[in-house]
Structure formats: structure tokens, C-alpha cells
N, C-alpha and C positions, 0 to 999 in steps of 0.2 A: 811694890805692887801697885800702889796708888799712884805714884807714876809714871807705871808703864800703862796704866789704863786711861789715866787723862791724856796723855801721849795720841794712844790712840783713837782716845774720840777726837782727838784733832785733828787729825790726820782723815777720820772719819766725816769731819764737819768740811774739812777741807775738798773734800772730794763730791760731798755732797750740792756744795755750794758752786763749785767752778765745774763740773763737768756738763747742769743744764747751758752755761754760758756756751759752751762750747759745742753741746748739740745745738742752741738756737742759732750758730755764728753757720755750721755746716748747715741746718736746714734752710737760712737765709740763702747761703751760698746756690743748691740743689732750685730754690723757688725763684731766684734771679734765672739761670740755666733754664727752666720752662716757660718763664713770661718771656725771653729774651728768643726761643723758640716757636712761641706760639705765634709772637708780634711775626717773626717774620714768615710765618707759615700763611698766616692772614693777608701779608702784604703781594708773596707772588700770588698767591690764590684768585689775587683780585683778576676779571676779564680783561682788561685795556689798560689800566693806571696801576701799575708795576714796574720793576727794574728789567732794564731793555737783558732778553736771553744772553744777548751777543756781550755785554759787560761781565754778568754774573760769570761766564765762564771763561773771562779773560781775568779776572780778580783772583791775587792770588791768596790774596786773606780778605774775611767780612768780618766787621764789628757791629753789634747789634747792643743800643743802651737803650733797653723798655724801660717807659715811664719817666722820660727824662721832665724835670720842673724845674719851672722859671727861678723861681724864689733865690737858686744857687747867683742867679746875676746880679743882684740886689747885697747879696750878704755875702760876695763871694767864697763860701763853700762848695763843699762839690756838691753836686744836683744830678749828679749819673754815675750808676751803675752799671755796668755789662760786660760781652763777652768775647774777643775774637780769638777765631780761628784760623787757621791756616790750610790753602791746600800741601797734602803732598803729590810727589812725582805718580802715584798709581791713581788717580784721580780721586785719594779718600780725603778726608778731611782731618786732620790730627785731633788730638788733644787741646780744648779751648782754655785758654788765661783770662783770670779776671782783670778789668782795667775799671777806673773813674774817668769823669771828665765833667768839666766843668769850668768858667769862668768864659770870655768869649759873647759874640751876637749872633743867634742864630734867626737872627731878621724878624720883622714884624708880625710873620704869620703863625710864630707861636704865641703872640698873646699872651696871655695867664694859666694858659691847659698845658696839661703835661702829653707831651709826643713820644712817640717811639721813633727812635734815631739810629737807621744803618746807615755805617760807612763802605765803600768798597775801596781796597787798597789794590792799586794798583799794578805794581811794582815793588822791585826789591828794595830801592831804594826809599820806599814810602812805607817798607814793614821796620825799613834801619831805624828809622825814624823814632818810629812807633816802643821802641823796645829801648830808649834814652830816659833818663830822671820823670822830666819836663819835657811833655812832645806840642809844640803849639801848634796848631792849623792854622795854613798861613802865614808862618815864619819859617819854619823848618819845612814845611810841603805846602806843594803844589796841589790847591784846592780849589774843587770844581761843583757848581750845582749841577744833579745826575739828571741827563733828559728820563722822560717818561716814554711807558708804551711797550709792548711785551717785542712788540716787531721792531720796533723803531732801528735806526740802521746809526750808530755812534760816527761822528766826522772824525777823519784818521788825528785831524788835528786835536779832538778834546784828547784821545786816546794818549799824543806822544806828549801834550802839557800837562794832563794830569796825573797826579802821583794819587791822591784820595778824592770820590767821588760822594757826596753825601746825600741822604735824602729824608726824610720825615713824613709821619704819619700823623696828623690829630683829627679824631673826632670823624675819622671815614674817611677825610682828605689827605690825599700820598701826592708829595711833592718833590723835586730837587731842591736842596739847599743850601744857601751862603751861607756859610762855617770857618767864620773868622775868628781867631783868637781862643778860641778853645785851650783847652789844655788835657790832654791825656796822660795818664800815669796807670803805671802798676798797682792794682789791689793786692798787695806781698800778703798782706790778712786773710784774703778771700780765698787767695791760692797756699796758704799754707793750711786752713781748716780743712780744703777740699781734697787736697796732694797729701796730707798725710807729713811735709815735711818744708823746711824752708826750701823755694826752691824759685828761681826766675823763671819771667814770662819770656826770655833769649829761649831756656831749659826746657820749657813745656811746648812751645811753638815754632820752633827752628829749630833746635837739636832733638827732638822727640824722646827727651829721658823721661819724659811721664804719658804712661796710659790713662785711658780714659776711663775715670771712673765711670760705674755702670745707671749711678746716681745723675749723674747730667750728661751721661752720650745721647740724648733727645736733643742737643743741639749740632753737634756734628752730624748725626744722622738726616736733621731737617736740612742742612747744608746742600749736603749729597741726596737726597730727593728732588733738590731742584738745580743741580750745577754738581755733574760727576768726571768733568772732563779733565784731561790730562794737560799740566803746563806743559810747551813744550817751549827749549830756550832757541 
């Protein structure tokens, strides 16, 4: 009997101990998904300095990393966190995967502040990319700083050279930006707390085996409020 009761306070301490770990890993997860939302809710919101219409709805996946900091270039860790999505064929937005990024020069107009970092991907071959170990910007894709301006009209040529279009935000200033050397990777951690189960970002974003939780559909939603159009091949 006294075994089976230390037993179970073990099993009791054991549960007690790891299951906050694991709600603060999913509410990290859920608070990424609304800063990663808001940022870009802010950015087309803007009157004039925003992502030109005529891109966003040729993009067939956005990556949004809020709050990215410098610090990751100095001590090469990762220094970004965020999200992309993917369109599908009915003009919705799927289920978003978590990715990092980090290591790379994102030119001098970050400074010391932390930015909010969309990419637009371009093409299929620039989501293949994306969904590798190690995706570097710039070695593996063709990388472009994004003109600005809601009307702006994109030259056919940035359109067939670029594979990823990037652009940053600090401190009220929304720019296009050089995005060399980067490195993107799967958050496998982020997406297995939020998915419920081990699963890739090929699985959540290309094959559509996972639904969107109802916890961070405010980022596919904010998607499709500003870009519902249909790819067509």
C-alpha cells in the first residue's frame, strides 16, 4: 500500500510539474499567431507604405516573424519567430506552420530595434524551398527587396527573378529588404504543442492534414481580409 501511494504521488508531481511547461509552450505558440497577425494587420492598414495589392495576391504563401532582434547576429541563435501560411486553390488560406529564422544581414536599417519581418513567397518553387532542413535566403532562393505603395505597379521582371520578396517594419518605418543569408527552419516544437501531434510543416501547409486550430485562426483569417484571390496555374 505504501507503494502504491508513493507511486502515485509521483505520477502526481509528475504531472503537476510538466503539464504548466506545456500550457506555457502552447500559449507561447497562440501569443506568436496574434503578434504575427496584428503586425501584419498594421502593415497593410497603413495609407501608402504597404505591400503593393497586386503582389499580395500573386503570393502564394506569407511569412510573418514579429519582433525579430538583432542580438540573434552577434551570438548566432535564432532571433525569429513566426508563421507562414499558404494559399489554397478556393482562395482560403490554410493552416499556418511555425518556422525560426535567423543568422544572415538584414542591412543596416535595423539597427538595434527589433522589426517585424514579412516575406512573400513567390512561387512553388520558393515554398520547396522553404519546407528543406536549412532554407537560406539567397543561396537556395531568389531574393528580392519588396517595392512599396498600395498601387505601385511590380516590373514583370522583379515578378519572373523573384522566388521571395521581403520587407520590414521598425518603429512606424515599413520598407523592402535585403535578406541575405538568413536561415529558415521548421519550429517541429511549436507545431507539435499547437497540432496536437508530431507533424511537418510539407503536412500542415501543402498537404492540408491539419486544421486550423481555432486558437490561432486570427492569422489565416487576417490573410484572407487582405488577399482572397484564387492562384490560378
Amino acid at each position: 500500500m505504501k507503494k502504491l501511494i508513493v507511486t502515485s504521488l509521483g505520477c502526481l508531481f509528475a504531472l503537476t510539474t510538466l503539464t504548466p511547461s506545456l500550457a506555457g509552450s502552447k500559449a507561447e505558440a497562440r501569443e506568436r499567431a496574434q503578434k504575427a497577425a496584428s503586425a501584419f494587420q498594421e502593415i497593410m492598414s497603413a495609407p501608402d507604405q504597404t505591400i503593393p495589392q497586386e503582389l499580395l495576391d500573386r503570393a502564394h504563401c506569407v511569412a510573418v516573424f514579429p519582433s525579430v532582434i538583432k542580438g540573434g547576429f552577434v551570438f548566432g541563435g535564432q532571433y525569429g519567430k513566426g508563421l507562414i501560411a499558404c494559399r489554397r486553390q478556393q482562395g482560403t488560406w490554410g493552416a499556418p506552420a511555425y518556422f525560426t529564422i535567423g543568422g544572415g544581414s538584414f542591412g543596416l536599417q535595423i539597427g538595434g530595434q527589433a522589426v517585424d519581418l514579412v516575406l512573400l513567397i513567390m512561387n512553388q518553387s520558393g515554398v520547396e524551398g522553404l519546407l528543406q532542413d536549412k532554407f537560406e535566403i539567397g543561396a537556395g532562393a531568389a531574393a528580392s527587396a519588396g517595392p512599396i505603395g498600395r498601387n505601385t505597379h511590380a516590373s514583370t521582371d522583379l515578378l519572373l527573378k523573384s522566388q521571395i520578396l521581403s520587407y520590414s517594419r521598425s518603429k512606424g518605418l515599413f520598407a523592402g529588404l535585403e535578406l541575405k543569408g538568413a536561415v529558415i527552419q521548421q519550429d517541429k516544437k511549436a507545431n507539435q504543442d499547437i497540432y496536437g501531434q508530431e507533424i511537418s510543416a510539407r503536412e500542415i501547409i501543402i498537404d492540408g492534414k491539419a486544421r486550423t486550430p481555432s486558437s490561432i485562426i486570427v492569422f489565416p483569417q487576417t490573410l484572407r481580409k487582405f488577399s482572397s484571390k484564387i492562384i490560378r496555374k
